[in-house]
Residue, then its C-alpha position, 0 to 999 in steps of 0.5 A: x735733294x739737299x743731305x744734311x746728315x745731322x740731329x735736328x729738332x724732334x718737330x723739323x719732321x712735321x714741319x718739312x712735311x707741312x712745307x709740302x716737302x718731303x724728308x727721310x729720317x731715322x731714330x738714333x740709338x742712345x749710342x749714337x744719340x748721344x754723339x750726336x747731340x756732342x756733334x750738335x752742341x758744337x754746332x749750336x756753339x759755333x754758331x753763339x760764336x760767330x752770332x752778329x746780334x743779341x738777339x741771335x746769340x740768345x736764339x743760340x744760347x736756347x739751343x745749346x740749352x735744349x741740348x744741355x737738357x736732353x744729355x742731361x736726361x739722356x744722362x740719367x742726371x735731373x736738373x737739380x743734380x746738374x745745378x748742384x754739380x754747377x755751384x759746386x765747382x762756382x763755389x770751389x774753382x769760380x765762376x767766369x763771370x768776371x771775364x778773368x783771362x789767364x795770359x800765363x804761368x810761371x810753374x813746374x806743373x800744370x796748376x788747371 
């Protein structure tokens, strides 16, 4: 029996069990809960990076955002907070939608 060890879809569950399988699971504690969508959001980023096709990296980009939105709950942060903090920093520091890539910097302090 495969051991995966990782956060996964609160419905991955039912749909293991429906397939006719079985599965054991356990609920994190907000601790570790926290870690783990951490752990998973790497994952899920890893997983846009090496994505071959459109469409597989908007399927990625999906899931990291359901991860955004449960650490941002999990958080105590609403949507309109975090939106707030986003264009906040757009409006002071930009945003990356030029594709502007930094190659180097002549100077005594880091300036980023």
């Amino acid at each position: 029996m495969p051991v995966y060890n990782k956060l996964v879809r609160d419905l991955i569950p039912q749909i293991i069990e429906a397939g006719g399988n079985t599965c054991s699971i356990r609920v994190l504690k907000q601790g570790e809960h926290i870690e783990e969508i951490k752990t998973k959001m790497q994952e899920e980023a890893l997983e846009f990076l090496e994505a071959a096709s459109p469409k597989e990296a908007i399927e990625e980009l999906a899931d990291i955002l359901e991860l955004v939105h449960t650490a941002r709950q999990m958080y105590g942060v609403t949507y309109e907070q975090l939106e707030q903090i986003r264009t906040e920093k757009q409006r002071l520091r930009g945003g990356f939608s030029k594709g502007i890539y930094l190659i180097e910097v002549e100077a005594e302090a880091e300036l980023i």
